[in-house]
C-alpha positions in Angstrom: 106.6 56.3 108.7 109.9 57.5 106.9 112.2 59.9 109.2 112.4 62.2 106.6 108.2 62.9 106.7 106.2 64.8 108.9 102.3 64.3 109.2 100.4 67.0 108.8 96.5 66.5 110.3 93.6 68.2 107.5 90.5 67.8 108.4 88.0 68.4 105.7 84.8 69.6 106.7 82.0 67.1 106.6 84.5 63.7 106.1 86.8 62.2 108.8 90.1 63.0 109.5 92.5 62.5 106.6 96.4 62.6 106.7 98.4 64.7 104.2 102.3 64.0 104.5 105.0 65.8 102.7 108.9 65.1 102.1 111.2 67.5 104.6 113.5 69.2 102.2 117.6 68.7 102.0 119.1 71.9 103.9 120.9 72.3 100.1 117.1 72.5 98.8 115.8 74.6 102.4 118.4 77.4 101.7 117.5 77.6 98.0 113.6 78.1 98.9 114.5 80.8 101.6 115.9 82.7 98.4 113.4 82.3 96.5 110.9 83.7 99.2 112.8 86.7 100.5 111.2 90.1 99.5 113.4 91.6 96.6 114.3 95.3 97.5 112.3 97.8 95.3 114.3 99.7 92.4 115.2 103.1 93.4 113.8 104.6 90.1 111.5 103.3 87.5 113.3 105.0 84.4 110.5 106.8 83.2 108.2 109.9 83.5 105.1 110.1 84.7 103.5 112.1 87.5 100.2 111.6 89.7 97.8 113.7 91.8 95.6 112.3 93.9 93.2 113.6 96.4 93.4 112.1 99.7 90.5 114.4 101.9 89.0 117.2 101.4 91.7 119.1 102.7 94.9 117.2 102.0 96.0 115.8 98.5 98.9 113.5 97.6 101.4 113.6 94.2 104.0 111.5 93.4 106.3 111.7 90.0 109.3 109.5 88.7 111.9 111.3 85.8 113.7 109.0 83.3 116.5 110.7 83.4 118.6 113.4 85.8 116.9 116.7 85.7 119.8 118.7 86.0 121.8 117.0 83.0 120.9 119.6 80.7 122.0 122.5 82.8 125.1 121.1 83.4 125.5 120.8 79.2 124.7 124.6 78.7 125.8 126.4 81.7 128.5 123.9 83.0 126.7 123.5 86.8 123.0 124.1 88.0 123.3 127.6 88.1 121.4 127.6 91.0 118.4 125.5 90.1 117.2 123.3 92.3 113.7 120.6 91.9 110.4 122.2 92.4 106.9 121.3 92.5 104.1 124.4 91.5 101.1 123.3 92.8 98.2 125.5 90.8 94.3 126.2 92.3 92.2 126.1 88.8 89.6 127.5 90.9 91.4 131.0 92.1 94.6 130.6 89.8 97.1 130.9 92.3 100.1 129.1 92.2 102.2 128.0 94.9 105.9 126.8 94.7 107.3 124.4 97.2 110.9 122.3 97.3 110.1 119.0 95.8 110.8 116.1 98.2 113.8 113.8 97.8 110.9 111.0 98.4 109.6 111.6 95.1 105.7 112.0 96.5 105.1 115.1 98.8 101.6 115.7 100.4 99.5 118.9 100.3 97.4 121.4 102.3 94.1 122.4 99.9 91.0 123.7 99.7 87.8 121.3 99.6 85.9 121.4 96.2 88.7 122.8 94.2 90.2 121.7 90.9 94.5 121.5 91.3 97.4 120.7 89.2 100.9 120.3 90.1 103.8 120.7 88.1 107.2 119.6 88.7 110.3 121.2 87.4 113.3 123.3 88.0 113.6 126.4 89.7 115.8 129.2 90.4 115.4 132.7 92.3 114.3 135.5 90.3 114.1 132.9 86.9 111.6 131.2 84.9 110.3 128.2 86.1 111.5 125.4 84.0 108.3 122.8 83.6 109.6 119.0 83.7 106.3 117.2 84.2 103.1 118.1 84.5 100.2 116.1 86.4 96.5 115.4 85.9 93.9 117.7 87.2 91.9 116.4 90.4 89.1 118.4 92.2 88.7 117.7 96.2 85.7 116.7 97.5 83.3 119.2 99.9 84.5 119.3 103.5 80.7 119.1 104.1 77.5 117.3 103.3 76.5 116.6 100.0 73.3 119.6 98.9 71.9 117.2 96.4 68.5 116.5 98.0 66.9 113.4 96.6 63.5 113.5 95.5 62.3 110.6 97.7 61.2 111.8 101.1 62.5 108.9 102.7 65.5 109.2 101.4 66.3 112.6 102.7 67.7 113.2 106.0 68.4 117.2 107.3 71.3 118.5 108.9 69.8 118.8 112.1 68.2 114.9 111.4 72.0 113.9 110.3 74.0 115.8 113.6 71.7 113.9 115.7 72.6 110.5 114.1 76.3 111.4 113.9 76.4 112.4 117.5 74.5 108.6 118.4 77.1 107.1 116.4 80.0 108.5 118.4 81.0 110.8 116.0 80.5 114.2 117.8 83.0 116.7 116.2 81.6 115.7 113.0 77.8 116.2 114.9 78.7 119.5 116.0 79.9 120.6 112.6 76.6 119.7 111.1 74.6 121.0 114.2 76.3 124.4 113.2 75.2 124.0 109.8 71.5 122.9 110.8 71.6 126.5 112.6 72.9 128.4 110.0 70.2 126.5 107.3 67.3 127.7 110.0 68.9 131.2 110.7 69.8 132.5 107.3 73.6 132.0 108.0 72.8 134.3 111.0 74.0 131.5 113.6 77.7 131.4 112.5 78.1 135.2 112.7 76.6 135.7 116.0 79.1 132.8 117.2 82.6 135.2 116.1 80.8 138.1 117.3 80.8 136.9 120.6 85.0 135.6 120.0 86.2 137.8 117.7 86.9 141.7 117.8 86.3 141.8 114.0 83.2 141.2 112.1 82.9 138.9 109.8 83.6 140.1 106.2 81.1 139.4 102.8 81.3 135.1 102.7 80.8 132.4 100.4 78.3 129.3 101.6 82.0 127.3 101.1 84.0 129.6 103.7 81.4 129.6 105.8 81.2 125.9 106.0 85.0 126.0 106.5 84.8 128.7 109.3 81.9 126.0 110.9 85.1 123.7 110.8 87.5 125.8 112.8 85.1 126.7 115.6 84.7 122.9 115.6 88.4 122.0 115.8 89.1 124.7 118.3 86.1 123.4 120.6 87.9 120.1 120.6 91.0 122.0 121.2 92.9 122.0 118.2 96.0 124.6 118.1 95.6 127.1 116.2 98.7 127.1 114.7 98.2 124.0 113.3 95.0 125.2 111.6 96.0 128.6 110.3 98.0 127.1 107.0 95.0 125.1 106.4 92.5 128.0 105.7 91.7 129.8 102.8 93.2 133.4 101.8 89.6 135.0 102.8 88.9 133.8 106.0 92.8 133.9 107.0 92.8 137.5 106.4 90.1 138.0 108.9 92.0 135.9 111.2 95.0 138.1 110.8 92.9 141.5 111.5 93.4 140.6 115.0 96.4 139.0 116.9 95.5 135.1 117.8 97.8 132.8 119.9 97.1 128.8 120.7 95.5 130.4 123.7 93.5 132.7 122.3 90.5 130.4 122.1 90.0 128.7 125.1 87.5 125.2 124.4 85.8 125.8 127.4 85.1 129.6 126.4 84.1 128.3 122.9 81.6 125.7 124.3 79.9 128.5 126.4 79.6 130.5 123.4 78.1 127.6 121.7 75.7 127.1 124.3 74.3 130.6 125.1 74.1 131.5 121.4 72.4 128.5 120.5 71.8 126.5 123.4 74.5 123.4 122.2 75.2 121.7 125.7 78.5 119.2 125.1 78.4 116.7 128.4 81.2 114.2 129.0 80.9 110.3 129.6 82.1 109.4 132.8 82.5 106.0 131.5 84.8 106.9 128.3 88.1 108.6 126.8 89.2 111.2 128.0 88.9 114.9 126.0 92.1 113.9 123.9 90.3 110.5 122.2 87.5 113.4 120.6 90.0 116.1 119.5 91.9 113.7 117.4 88.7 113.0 115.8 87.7 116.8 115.8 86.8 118.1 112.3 87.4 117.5 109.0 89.8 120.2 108.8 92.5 118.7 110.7 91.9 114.7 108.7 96.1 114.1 107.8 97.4 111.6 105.4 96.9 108.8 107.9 94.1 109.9 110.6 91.0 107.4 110.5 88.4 109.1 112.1 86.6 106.1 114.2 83.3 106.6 116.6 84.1 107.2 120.1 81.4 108.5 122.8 83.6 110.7 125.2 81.2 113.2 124.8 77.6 113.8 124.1 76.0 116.3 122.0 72.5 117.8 122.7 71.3 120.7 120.7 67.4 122.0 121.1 65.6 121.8 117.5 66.8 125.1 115.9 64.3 127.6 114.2 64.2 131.8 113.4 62.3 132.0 116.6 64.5 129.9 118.7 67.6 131.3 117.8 66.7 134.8 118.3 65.1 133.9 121.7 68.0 132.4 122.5 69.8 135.7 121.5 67.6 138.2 123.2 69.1 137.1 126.5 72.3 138.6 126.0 
């Protein structure tokens, strides 16, 4: 065989061996084709508008947005400078209709904090202190889906599973925050909502005020994350402007809510035992995993069994058995 070709062994599934050869390149050729295969940078700007909104969890949504041409351009026409303006995104809940203004990233794309099963719009534009915001672009409307359990119940019995059903299946599957989420859920279903209340009674100087199912399926999220151990200050921007304001009534620190004074609450309100796995990760592997409420732009929430979940089945009658102890 020529010096200038290299065998190369294929073997062809079913046949014997065959012998594909191919000509070595010239090093004038070999530098050409390194070119040619090198990643070209991308452009810095596409030259043209267009803004997207996309929801990313039930909790956290994403926009990104591209300008044809420099923002500021007219400003400097009229006034001679910005006059003080500087980029902005509004980001709008259709839901409540409250608007939020944040800087606008120098990335182009920017990442929110929401509310599950709400309708938003973002707007990006120019703004100045105590002037009119001026709208450049304006996005598409997305809702987020429920932090929670779809309450569509097919009409084929084997098809339906119930929250206590589901906890128990989640909690099999490794995914315990998630279980205990629904377990709380399967309690409030059998109690009337009672279960949840009687929970931040026992935490909480301040009673619960007048709640929608949808906060209290987000406050079922917090005790959650702050069972896993969660900080609380990383929670408190995520909530909505209801349940933050009973949070505010009373002073609350990261160590406020102990996890081990949580799970004991848990337990002798509704008999919810949490044991760890001798023969798994330790706490930290579960509170990374530990309610929806705390999902970021890049957290995968994958089974893991450092702890099991055992709750008894939860009725009217259990629960306030339970209760008449204390």
């Amino acid at each position: 065989m020529a010096a200038n070709k290299r065998a190369m062994p294929f073997f062809f599934p079913g046949s014997s061996e065959l012998v594909i050869t191919h000509e070595t390149p010239s090093p004038a050729v070999a530098d050409k084709l390194a070119e040619l295969s090198a990643d070209e940078p991308l452009p810095a700007s596409y030259q043209v508008d267009r803004i997207r909104l996309l929801p990313q969890s039930p909790r956290r949504i994403y926009l990104y947005w591209e300008l044809a041409r420099d923002p500021f351009e007219p400003l400097r026409r009229v006034f001679g400078e910005t006059d003080g303006y500087r980029l902005a995104v509004r980001l709008t809940d259709l839901d409540t209709e409250e608007t939020n203004l944040h800087e606008a990233s120098a990335t182009r794309s920017q990442w929110f904090d929401v509310l599950p099963a709400h309708a938003y719009r973002a707007e990006v534009g120019l703004y100045a202190p105590g002037r009119a915001f001026i709208r450049l672009l304006t996005s598409n409307t997305k809702r987020t889906p429920p932090a929670s359990a779809s309450r569509h119940i097919s009409p084929e019995p084997e098809e339906y599973v119930s929250a206590e059903q589901f906890a128990r299946i989640l909690d099999d599957a490794g995914y315990v925050s998630d279980a205990l989420e629904v377990a709380l859920e399967a309690a409030d279903e059998a109690t009337n909502y009672a279960a949840t209340r009687a929970i931040t009674r026992k935490l909480a100087p301040a009673s619960l005020p007048p709640m929608s199912e949808e906060e209290l399926a987000e406050l079922r999220g917090v005790l959650t994350a702050l069972a896993f151990g969660m900080p609380w200050q990383s929670l408190r921007p995520m909530l909505s402007t209801n349940l933050a304001g009973w949070f505010d009534r009373f002073k609350i620190e990261d160590s406020s809510f102990d996890p081990a004074q949580i799970t004991e609450v848990l337990h002798s309100t509704l008999g919810i035992e949490m044991t760890r796995s001798p023969f798994e990760a330790p706490p930290e592997a579960a509170r990374r995993r530990a309610a929806r409420v705390i999902v970021g732009a890049s957290e995968v929430n994958l089974p893991s069994r450092p702890f099991h979940l055992w709750m008894p089945s939860m009725t009217e009658r259990q629960f306030r058995r339970q209760n008449d102890k204390d």
